[in-house]
C-alpha positions in Angstrom: -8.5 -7.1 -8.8 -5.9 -9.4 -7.6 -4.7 -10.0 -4.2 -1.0 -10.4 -3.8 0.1 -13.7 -3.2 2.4 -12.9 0.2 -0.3 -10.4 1.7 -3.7 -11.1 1.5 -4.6 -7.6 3.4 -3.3 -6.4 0.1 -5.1 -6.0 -3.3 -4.2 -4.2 -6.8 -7.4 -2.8 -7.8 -8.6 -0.5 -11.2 -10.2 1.5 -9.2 -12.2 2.0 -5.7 -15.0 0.4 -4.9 -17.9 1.8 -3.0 -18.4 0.3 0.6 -21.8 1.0 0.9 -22.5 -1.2 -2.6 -19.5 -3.3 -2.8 -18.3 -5.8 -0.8 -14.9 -6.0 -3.3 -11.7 -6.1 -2.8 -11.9 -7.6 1.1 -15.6 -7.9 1.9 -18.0 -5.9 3.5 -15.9 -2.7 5.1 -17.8 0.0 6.9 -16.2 3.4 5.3 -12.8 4.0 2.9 -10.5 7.0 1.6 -7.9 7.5 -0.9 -4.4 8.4 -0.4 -2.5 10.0 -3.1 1.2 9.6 -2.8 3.4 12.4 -3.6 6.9 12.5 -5.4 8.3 13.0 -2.1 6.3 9.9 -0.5 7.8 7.8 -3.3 11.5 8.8 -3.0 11.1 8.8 1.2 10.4 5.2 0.6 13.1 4.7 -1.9 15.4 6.1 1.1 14.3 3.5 3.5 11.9 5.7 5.0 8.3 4.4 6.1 5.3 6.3 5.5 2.7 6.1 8.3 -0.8 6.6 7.0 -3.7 8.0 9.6 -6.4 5.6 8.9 -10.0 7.3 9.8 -8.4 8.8 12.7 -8.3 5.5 14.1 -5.2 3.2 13.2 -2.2 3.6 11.4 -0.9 2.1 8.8 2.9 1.6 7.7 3.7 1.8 4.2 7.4 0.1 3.2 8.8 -1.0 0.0 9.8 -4.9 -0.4 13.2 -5.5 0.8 14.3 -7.3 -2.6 13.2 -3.8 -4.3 14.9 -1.6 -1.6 17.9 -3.6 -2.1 17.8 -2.8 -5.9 17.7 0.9 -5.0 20.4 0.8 -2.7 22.7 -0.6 -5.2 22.4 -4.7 -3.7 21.7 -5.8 -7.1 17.9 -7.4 -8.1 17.7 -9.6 -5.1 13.7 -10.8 -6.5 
């Protein structure tokens, strides 16, 4: 696991953990799900777009793609 060094809410992981037996990647967390991007997602995202994720029918999250990497797409040249 590593956490990303701009965003510490964020974390590249191998694989999930449990939450009942793990306290990995951000300490103890009361419940988790998986969210399995489509093609669609992925190129909405490459468009600009923002996905908005329905977190335990509680929160939402926003999902974007670095601005440096949007750029790229867009045709600004690498800007990271």
């Amino acid at each position: 696991m590593s956490t990303t060094k701009t965003d510490p809410r964020l974390a590249i992981v191998k694989a999930t953990c449990d939450c009942d037996t793990s306290e990995q990647p951000f300490g103890k967390r009361w419940c988790q799900e998986t969210i399995t991007l489509t093609q669609a997602h992925i190129e909405a995202l490459r468009q600009g777009e923002l996905l908005a994720v329905d977190a335990q029918g509680e929160y939402v999250v926003y999902l974007k793609l670095d601005a440096a990497i949007e750029g790229n797409l867009r045709g600004g040249g690498y800007g990271g």
